[in-house]
C-alpha positions as CSV (number, residue, x, y, z in Angstrom):
1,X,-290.3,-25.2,-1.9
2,X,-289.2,-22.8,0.8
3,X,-286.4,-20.1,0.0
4,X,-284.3,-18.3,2.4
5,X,-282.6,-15.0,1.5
6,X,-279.2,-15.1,3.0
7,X,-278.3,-10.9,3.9
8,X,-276.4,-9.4,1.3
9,X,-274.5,-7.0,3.5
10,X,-274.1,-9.3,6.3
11,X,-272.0,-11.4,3.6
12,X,-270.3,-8.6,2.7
13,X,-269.3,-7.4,6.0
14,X,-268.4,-11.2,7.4
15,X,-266.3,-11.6,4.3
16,X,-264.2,-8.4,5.3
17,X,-263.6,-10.1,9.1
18,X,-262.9,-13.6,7.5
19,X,-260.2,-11.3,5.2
20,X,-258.5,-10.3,8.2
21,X,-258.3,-14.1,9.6
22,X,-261.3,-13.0,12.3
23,X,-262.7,-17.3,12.4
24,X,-265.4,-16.5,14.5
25,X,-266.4,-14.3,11.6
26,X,-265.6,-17.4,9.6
27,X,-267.8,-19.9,11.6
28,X,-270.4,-17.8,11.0
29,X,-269.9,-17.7,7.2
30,X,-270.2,-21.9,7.4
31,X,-273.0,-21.6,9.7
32,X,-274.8,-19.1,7.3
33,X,-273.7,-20.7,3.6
34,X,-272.5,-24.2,3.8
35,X,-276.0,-25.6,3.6
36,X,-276.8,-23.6,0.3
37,X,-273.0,-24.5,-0.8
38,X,-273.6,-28.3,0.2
39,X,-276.6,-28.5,-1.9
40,X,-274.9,-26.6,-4.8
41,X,-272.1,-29.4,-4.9
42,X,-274.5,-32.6,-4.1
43,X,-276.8,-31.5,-6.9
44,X,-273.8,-31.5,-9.5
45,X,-271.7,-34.4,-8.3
46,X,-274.5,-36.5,-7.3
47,X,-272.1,-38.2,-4.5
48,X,-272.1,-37.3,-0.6
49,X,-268.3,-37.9,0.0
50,X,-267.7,-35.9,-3.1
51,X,-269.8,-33.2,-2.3
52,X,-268.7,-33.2,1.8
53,X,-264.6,-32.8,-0.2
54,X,-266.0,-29.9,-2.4
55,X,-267.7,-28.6,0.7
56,X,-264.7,-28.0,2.6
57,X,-262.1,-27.2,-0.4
58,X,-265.0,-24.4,-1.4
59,X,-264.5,-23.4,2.6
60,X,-260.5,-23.1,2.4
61,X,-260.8,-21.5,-0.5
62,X,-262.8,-18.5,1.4
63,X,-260.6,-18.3,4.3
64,X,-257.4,-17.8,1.9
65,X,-258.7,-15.6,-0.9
66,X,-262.2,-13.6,1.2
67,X,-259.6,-10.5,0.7
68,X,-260.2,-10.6,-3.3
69,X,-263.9,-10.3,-3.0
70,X,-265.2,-7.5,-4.8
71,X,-268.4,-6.3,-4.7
72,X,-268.4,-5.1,-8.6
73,X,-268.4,-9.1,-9.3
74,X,-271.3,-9.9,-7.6
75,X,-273.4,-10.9,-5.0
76,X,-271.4,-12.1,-2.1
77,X,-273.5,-15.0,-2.4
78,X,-272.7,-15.5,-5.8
79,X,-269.2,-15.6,-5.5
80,X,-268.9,-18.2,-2.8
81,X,-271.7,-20.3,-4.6
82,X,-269.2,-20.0,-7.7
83,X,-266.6,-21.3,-5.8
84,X,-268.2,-24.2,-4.7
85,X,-269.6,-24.8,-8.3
86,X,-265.9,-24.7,-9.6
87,X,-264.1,-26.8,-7.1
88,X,-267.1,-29.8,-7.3
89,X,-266.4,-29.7,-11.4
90,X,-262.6,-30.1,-10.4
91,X,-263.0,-32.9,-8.4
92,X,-265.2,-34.7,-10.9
93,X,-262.9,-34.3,-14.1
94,X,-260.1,-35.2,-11.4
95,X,-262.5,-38.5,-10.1
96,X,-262.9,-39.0,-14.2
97,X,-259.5,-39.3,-14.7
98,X,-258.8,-41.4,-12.1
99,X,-261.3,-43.7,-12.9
100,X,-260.3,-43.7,-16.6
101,X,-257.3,-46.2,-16.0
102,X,-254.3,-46.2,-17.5
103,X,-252.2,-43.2,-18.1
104,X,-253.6,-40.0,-18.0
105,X,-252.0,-37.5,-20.5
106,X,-250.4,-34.2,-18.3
107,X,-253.4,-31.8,-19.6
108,X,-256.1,-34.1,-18.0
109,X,-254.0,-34.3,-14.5
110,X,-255.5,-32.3,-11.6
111,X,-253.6,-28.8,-10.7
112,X,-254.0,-27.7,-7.1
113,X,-252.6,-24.6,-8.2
114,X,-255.4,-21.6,-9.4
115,X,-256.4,-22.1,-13.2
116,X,-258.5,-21.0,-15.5
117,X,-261.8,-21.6,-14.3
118,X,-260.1,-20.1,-10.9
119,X,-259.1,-17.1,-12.5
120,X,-262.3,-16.6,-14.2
121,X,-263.6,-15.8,-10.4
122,X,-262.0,-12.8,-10.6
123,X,-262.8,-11.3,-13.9
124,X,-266.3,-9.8,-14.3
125,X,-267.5,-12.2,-16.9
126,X,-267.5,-15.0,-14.2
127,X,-269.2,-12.5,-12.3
128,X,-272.2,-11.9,-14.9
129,X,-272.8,-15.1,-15.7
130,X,-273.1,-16.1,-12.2
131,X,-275.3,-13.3,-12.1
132,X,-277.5,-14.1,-15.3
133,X,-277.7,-17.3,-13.6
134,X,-278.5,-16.6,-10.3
135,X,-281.5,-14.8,-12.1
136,X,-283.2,-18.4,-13.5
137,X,-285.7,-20.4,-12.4
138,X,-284.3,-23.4,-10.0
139,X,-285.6,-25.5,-12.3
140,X,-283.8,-23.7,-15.6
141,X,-280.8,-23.5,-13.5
142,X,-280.5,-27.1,-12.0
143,X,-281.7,-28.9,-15.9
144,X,-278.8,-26.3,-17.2
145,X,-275.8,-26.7,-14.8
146,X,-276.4,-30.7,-14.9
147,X,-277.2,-31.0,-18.4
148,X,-273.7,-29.5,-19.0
149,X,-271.5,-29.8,-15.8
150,X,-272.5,-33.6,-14.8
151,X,-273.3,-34.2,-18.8
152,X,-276.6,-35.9,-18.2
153,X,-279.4,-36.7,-21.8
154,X,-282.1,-35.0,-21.9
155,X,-283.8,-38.0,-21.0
156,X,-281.1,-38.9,-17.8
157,X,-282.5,-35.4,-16.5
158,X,-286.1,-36.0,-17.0
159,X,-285.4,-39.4,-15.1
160,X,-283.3,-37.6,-12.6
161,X,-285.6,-34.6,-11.4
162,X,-288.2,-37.0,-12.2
163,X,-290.3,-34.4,-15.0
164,X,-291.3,-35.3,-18.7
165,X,-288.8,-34.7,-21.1
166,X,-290.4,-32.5,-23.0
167,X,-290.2,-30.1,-19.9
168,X,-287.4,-30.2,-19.1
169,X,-286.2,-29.5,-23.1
170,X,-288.2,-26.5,-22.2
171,X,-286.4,-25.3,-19.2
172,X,-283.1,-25.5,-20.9
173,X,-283.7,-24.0,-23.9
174,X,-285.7,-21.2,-22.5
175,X,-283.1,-20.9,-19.6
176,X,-280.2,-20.7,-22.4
177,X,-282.2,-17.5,-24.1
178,X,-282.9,-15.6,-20.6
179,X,-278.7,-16.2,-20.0
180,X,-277.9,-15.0,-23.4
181,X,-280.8,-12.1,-22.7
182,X,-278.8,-11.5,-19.6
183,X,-275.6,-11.5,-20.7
184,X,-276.2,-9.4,-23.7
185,X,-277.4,-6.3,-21.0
């Protein structure tokens, strides 16, 4: 499987333009990240039209808040990636709940406005962890952020990323010990 390394410092140097409202600095933010970013939200949602909303809430979400990028919480790539993760597990708890049926108590209701998981952009543990992660396998990191973000069995991932189960037990569990190795640093 072929891997392109995006330019940290371009990143870095488009996200300062898109802070000052420069789009053509913007456009070529999309250009350079939304395939990644797509990906990112079609592997965790598993749905197209859910992963096309994510896609584009992820994007507005750049263009109205690339002025709190820091580099001492990451990887440019990292933090848009982070955003994209965040806002496609919004959308399916919000999906979930509307799906549910019936009344939905106030806490399970979706908040436009920034929350926790938002917030935890911004604070260098978000930043580590997206880090740590960025630092796994694809495999560890895919069987990981669906096992626990999408809430697939063991035996749903082995079926979904079509391995034996027994490997992919092996990627998660040794993915969980390089986070906490990671984190722990």
């Amino acid at each position: 499987m072929a891997t392109y390394e995006v330019d940290q410092d371009h990143l870095l140097r488009l996200l300062a333009a898109v802070a000052q409202q420069d789009r053509r600095a913007f456009e070529v933010l999309y250009e350079k990240m939304s395939s990644r970013m797509f990906g990112l939200c079609l592997k965790l949602c598993g749905q197209q039209d859910l992963a096309e909303e994510a896609l584009q809430d992820s994007f507005v979400r750049i263009w109205h808040h690339a002025g709190e990028y820091h580099q001492d919480r990451g990887a440019p790539q990292s933090w848009m990636l982070s955003i994209a993760r965040y806002r496609t597990l919004d959308l399916i708890r919000a999906r979930k709940v509307r799906q549910g049926g019936g009344e939905a108590t106030p806490e399970a209701l979706h908040d436009e406005r920034p929350g926790p998981l938002d917030e935890s952009l911004m604070v260098s543990g978000a930043a580590a962890l997206n880090g740590c992660l960025e630092e796994l396998s694809d495999s560890q990191r895919d069987s990981i952020l669906l096992s626990y973000y999408r809430c697939l069995t063991h035996e749903e991932l082995a079926t979904a990323l079509d391995t034996p189960i027994g490997t992919v037990k092996s990627w998660i569990r040794r993915g969980l010990m390089a986070l906490k190795r990671c984190l722990e640093r």
